[in-house]
C-alpha positions as CSV (number, residue, x, y, z in Angstrom):
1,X,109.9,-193.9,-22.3
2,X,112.1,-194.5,-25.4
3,X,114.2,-191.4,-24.7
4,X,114.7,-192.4,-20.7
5,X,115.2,-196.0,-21.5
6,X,118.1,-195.5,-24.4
7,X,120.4,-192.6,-21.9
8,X,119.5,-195.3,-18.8
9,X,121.4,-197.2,-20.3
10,X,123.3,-195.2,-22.7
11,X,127.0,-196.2,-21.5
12,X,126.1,-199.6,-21.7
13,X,125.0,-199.7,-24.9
14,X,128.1,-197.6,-25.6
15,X,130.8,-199.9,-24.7
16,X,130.3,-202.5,-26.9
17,X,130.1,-200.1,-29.9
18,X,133.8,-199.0,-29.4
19,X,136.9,-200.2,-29.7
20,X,138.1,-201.7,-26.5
21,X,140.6,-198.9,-25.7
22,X,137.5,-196.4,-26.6
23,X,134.9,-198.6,-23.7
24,X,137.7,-199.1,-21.4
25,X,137.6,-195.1,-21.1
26,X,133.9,-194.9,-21.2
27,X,134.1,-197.1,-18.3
28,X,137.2,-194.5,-16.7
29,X,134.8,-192.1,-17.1
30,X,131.5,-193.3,-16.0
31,X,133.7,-193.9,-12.9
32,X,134.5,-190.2,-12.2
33,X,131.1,-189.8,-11.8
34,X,129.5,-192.7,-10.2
35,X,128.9,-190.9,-7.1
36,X,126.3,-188.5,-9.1
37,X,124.3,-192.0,-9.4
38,X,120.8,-191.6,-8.4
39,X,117.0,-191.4,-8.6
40,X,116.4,-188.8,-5.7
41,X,119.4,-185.8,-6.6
42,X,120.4,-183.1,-9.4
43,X,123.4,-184.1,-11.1
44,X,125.2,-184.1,-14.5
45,X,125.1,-184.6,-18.0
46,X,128.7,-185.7,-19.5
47,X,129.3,-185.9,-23.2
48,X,133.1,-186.1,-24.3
49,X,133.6,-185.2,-28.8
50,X,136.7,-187.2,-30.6
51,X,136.7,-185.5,-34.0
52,X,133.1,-184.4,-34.0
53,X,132.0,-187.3,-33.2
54,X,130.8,-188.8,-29.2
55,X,132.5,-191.2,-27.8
56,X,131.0,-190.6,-24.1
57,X,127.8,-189.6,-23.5
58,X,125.4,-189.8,-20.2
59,X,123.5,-188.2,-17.6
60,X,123.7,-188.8,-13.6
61,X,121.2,-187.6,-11.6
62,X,117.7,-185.8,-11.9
63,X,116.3,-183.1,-13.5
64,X,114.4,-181.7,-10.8
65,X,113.3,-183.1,-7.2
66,X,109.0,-182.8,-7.9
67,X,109.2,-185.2,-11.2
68,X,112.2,-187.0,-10.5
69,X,113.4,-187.5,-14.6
70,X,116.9,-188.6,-15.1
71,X,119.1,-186.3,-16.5
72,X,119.8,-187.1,-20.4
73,X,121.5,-185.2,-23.3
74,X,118.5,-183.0,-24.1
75,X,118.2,-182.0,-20.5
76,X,118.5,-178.2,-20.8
77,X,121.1,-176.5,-18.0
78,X,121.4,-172.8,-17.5
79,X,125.1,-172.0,-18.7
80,X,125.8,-169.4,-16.9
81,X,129.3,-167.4,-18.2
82,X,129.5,-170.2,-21.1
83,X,126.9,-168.1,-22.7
84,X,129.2,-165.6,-23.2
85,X,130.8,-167.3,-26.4
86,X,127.7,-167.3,-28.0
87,X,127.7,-163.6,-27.1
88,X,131.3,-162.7,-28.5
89,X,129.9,-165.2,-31.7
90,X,126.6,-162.4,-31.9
91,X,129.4,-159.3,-32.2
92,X,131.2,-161.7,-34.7
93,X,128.6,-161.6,-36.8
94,X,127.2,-158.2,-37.0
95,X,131.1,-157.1,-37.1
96,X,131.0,-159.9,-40.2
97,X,128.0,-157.8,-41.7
98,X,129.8,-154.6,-41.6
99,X,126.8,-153.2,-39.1
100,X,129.5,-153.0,-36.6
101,X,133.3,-152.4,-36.1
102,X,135.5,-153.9,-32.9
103,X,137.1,-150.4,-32.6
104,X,133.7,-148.6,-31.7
105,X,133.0,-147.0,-29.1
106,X,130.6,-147.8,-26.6
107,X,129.1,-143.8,-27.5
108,X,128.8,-144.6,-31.0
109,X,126.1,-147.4,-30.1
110,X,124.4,-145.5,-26.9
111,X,124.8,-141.6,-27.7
112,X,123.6,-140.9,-23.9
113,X,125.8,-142.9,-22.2
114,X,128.3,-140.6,-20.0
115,X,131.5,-139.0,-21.3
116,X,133.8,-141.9,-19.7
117,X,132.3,-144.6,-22.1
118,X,133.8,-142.7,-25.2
119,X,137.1,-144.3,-24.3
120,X,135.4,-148.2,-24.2
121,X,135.3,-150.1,-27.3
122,X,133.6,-152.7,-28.2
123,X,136.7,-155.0,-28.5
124,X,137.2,-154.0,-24.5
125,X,134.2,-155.2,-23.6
126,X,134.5,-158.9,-25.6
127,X,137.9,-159.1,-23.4
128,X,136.9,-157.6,-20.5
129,X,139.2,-154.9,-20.6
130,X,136.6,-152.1,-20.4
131,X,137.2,-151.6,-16.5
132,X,133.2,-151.1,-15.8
133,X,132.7,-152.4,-12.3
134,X,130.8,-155.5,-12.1
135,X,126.6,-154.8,-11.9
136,X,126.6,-157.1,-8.8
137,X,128.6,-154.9,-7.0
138,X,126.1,-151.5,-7.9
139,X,123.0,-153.5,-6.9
140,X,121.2,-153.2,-3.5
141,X,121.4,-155.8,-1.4
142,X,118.4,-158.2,-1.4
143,X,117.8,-161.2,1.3
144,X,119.1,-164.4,0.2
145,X,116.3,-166.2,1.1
146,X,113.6,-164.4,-0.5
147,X,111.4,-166.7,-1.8
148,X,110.7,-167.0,-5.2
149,X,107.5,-165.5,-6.0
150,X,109.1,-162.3,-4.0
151,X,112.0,-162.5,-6.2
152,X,112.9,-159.0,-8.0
153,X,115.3,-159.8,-10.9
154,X,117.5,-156.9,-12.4
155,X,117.0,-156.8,-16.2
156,X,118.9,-155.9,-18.5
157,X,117.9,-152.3,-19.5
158,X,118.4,-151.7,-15.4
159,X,122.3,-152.6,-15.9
160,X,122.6,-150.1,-18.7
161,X,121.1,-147.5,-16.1
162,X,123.5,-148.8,-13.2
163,X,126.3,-147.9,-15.2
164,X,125.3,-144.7,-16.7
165,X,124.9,-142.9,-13.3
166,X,128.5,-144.2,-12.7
167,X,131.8,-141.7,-13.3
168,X,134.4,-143.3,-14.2
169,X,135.6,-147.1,-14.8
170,X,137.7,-148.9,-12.3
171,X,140.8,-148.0,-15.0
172,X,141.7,-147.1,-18.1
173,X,140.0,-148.7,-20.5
174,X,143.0,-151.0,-22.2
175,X,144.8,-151.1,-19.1
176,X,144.1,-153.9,-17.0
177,X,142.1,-156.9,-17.5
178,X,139.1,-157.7,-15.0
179,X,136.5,-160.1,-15.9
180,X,133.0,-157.9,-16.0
181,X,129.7,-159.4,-16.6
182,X,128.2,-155.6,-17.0
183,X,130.6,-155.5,-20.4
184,X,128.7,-159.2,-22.0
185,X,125.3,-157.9,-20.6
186,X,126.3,-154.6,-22.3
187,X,127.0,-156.5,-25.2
188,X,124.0,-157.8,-25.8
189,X,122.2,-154.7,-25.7
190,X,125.1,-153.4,-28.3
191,X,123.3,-156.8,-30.3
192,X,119.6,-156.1,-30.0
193,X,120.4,-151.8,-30.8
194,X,122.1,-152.9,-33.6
195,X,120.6,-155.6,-35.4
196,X,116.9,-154.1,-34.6
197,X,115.9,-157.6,-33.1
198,X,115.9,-158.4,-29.3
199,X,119.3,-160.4,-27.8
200,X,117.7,-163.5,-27.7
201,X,115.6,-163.5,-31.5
202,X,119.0,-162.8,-32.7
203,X,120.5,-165.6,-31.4
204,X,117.4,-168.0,-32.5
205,X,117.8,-166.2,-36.4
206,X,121.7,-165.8,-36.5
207,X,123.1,-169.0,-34.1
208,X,120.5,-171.3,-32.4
209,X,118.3,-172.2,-35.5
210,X,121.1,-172.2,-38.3
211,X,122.7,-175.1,-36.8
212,X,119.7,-177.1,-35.7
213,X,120.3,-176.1,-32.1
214,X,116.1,-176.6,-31.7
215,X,116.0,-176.3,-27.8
216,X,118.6,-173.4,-27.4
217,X,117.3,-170.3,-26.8
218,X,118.1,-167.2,-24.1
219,X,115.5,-167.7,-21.4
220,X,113.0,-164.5,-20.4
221,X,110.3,-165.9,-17.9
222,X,106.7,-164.9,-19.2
223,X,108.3,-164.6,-22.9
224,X,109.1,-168.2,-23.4
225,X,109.7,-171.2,-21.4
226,X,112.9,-174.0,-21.4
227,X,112.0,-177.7,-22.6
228,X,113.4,-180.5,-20.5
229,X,114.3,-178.4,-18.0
230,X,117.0,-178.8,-15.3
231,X,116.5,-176.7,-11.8
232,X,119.2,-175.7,-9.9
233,X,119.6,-177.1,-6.6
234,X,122.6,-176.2,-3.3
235,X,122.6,-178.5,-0.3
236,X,122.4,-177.7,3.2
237,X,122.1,-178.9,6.4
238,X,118.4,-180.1,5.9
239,X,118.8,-181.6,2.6
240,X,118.9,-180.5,-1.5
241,X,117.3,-176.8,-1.8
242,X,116.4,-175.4,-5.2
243,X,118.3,-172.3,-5.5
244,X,117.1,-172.4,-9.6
245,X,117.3,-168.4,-9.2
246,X,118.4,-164.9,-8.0
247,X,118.6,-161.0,-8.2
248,X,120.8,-161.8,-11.5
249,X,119.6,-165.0,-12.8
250,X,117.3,-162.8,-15.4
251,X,120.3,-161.2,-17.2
252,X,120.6,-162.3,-20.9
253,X,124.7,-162.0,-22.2
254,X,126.6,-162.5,-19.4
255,X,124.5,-166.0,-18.5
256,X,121.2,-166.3,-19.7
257,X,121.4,-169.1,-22.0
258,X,120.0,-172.5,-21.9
259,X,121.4,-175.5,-23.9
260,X,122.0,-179.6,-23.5
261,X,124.8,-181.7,-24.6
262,X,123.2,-182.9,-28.1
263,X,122.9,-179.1,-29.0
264,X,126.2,-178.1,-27.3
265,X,127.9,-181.1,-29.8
266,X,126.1,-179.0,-33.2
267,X,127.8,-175.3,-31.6
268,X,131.3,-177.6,-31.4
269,X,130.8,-178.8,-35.0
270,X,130.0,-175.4,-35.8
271,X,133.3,-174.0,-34.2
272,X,135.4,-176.9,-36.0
273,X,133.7,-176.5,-39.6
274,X,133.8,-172.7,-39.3
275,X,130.3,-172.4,-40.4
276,X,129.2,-168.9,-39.1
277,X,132.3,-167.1,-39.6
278,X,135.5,-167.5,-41.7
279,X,138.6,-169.3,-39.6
280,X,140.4,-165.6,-40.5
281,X,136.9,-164.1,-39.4
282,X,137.6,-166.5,-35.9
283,X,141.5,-165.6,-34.9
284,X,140.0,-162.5,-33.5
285,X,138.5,-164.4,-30.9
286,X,141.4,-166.8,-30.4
287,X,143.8,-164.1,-30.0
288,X,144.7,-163.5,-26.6
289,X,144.4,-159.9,-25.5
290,X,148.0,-158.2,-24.2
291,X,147.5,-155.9,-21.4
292,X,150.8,-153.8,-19.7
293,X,148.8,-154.4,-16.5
294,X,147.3,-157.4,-14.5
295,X,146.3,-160.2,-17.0
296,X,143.5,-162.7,-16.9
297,X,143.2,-164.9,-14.3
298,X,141.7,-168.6,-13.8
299,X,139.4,-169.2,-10.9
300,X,141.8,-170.4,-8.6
301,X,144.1,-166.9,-9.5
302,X,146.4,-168.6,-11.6
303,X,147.4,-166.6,-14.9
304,X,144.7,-166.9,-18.0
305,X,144.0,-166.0,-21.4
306,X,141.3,-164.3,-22.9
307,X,140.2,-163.4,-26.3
308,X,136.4,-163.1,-27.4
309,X,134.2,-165.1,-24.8
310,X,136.8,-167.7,-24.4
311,X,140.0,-168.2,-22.1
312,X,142.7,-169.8,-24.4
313,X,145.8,-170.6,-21.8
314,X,146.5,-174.3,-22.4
315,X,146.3,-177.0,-20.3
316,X,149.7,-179.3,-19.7
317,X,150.6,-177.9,-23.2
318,X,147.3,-179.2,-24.9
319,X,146.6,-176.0,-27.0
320,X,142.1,-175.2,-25.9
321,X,139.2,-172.6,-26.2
322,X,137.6,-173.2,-22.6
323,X,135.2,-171.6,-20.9
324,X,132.9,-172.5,-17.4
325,X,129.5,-171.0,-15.3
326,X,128.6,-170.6,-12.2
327,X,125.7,-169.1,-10.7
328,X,123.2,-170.5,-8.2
329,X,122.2,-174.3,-8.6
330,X,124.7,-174.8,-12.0
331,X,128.1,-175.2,-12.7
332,X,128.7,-175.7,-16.3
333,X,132.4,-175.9,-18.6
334,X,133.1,-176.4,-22.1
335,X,136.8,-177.5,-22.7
336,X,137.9,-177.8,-26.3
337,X,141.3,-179.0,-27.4
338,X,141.4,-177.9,-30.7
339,X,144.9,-179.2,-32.1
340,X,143.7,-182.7,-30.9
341,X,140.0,-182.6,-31.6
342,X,139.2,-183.7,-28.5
343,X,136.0,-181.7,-26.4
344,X,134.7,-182.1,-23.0
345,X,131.4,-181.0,-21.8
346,X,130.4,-181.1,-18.0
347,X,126.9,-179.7,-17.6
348,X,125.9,-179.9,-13.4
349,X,122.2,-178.7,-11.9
350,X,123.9,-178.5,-8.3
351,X,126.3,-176.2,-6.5
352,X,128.6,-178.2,-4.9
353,X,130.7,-179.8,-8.4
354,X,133.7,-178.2,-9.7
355,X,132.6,-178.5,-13.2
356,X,135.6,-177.4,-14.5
357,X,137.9,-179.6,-12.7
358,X,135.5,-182.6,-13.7
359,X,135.8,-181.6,-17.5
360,X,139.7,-182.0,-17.0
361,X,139.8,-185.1,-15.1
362,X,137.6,-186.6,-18.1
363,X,140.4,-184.5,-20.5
364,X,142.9,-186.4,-18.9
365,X,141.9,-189.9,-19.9
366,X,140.9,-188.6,-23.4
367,X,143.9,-186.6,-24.9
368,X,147.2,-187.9,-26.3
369,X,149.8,-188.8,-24.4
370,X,152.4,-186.2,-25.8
371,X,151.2,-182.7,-25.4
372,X,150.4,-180.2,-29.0
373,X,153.3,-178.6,-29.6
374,X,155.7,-181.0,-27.9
């Protein structure tokens, strides 16, 4: 009752905690998302950093339509594709070990995987420039509305074997770049031959429980279960339907991570205080990779940046390591602003948000008024 009382009422007791320039943006805020006000529908949790520090925090909507709990900052979302810096952030570290090089190729690590993966390197697949087709597109098609109890979920051993009876990759490895969630689910099978320990006990050892990030973990149903769950939910003619899963839902390094706002803010201090790797140790992520054909793209098709699990083109010159998800029920973005210490995080249990476009109207009210670098 403590817990649900204190984020009721969490931008209220907020406000009068701040300055009055910092609650008059609280309140800014709060009003993006008043709509998502309610007892009876998924929603969002919000939470915007200044310096490490929140200066926004809340949750709209429920956690699930059978017990009706509001959506706070432990709630626990399925990231989707945010996971995939804490992927690139597993490859960091083994690389930071010396158990692994960025210049390896994908042979090196799986001896019996065809000729055509002795040209992909590890560093292709953290900036998707490895040109293996996308798993999604090698799976058989499966009835959308399969209910869940029928539900067959690829795995990710079953991606490995997609790939292997394939001949080639979609282009030379280097070439082009073409965002590929085979390459992070590849990737964490590169973490769990390397390191000895599965995907997700290396990310409890190495990540999750080294920066007190308690209720983090890679979810694997029957192997361990999410606290303070949030379901995933579409709507439709008929009303809200959970749409929590599908065929790929079960797939650990391209998306299968579940986090919350309070544990999101310790993987943000950790990024700003360098704690698992050196900043020298980071620009390898940060760099943006330079390909002589098409580049990275945004969702809407507008040009990108990529490095390690992170795009990196700025936004109206504000310099920023982003990232967003989507996948049935959730749409999730991380936007950090790193010259100006300023990061957004939009966390949504339904399919009709633009998570990412929310995090940037929030960015909007929060950042300087002359651009980094200006």
């Amino acid at each position: 009752m403590k817990t649900t009382l204190r984020f009721a009422f969490a931008l209220l007791a907020l406000c009068p905690m701040l300055p009055a320039s910092d609650a008059n943006l609280a309140r800014q805020t709060d009003a993006i998302f008043a709509a998502l006000k309610s007892k009876n529908a998924p929603g969002a949790a919000v939470m915007v950093l200044r310096k490490g520090q929140a200066v926004f925090e809340h949750g709209y909507g429920v956690t699930d339509l059978r017990t009706r709990r509001p959506i706070d900052a432990h709630t626990n979302f399925r990231l989707a594709s945010v996971t995939k810096q804490f992927t690139a952030m597993s490859v960091m570290l083994l690389v930071h070990d010396g158990k692994l090089r960025y210049d390896e190729r994908l042979t090196d690590v799986f001896p019996d995987f065809p000729e055509y993966g002795r040209a992909i390197t590890i560093r292709h697949l953290l900036n998707h420039t490895s040109g293996l087709p996308d798993y999604e597109d090698l799976m058989s098609p499966q009835d959308a509305d399969v209910s869940p109890d029928r539900l067959v979920q690829i795995q990710d051993r079953e991606v490995l074997e997609l790939l292997k009876r394939q001949k080639s990759t979609l282009f030379a490895p280097g070439s082009q770049w073409r965002y590929s969630n085979s390459g992070y689910v590849v990737l964490g099978l590169v973490v769990n031959k390397v390191s000895g320990e599965s995907f997700g006990q290396f990310l409890h050892d190495r990540i999750f429980s080294p920066l007190g990030m308690r209720n983090t973990l890679a979810y694997e149903k029957r192997k361990n279960e999410v606290s303070n769950r949030a379901f995933g939910y579409t709507h439709n003619a008929t009303g809200w339907k959970e749409t929590d899963q599908s065929p790929t839902s079960a797939t650990l390094g391209d998306g299968g991570v579940y986090s919350s706002l309070a544990d999101l803010a310790k993987w943000d201090g950790a990024l700003r205080n360098h704690t698992l790797v050196s900043e020298v140790e980071m620009q390898a992520a940060t760099t943006p990779v330079a390909v002589p054909g098409a580049g990275p793209e945004e969702p809407d098709g507008q040009a990108a940046q990529y490095g390690f699990g992170w795009f990196l083109n700025p936004y109206k010159g504000y310099r920023r390591m982003w990232h967003y998800g989507e996948t049935v029920g959730f749409r999730t973005s991380i936007q950090r602003f790193v010259d100006d210490d300023v990061t957004v995080i939009v966390l949504c249990n339904r399919a009709d948000l633009e998570a990412r476009e929310l995090a940037l109207k929030v960015a909007d009210l929060y950042l300087p008024g002359k651009p980094s670098g200006q």
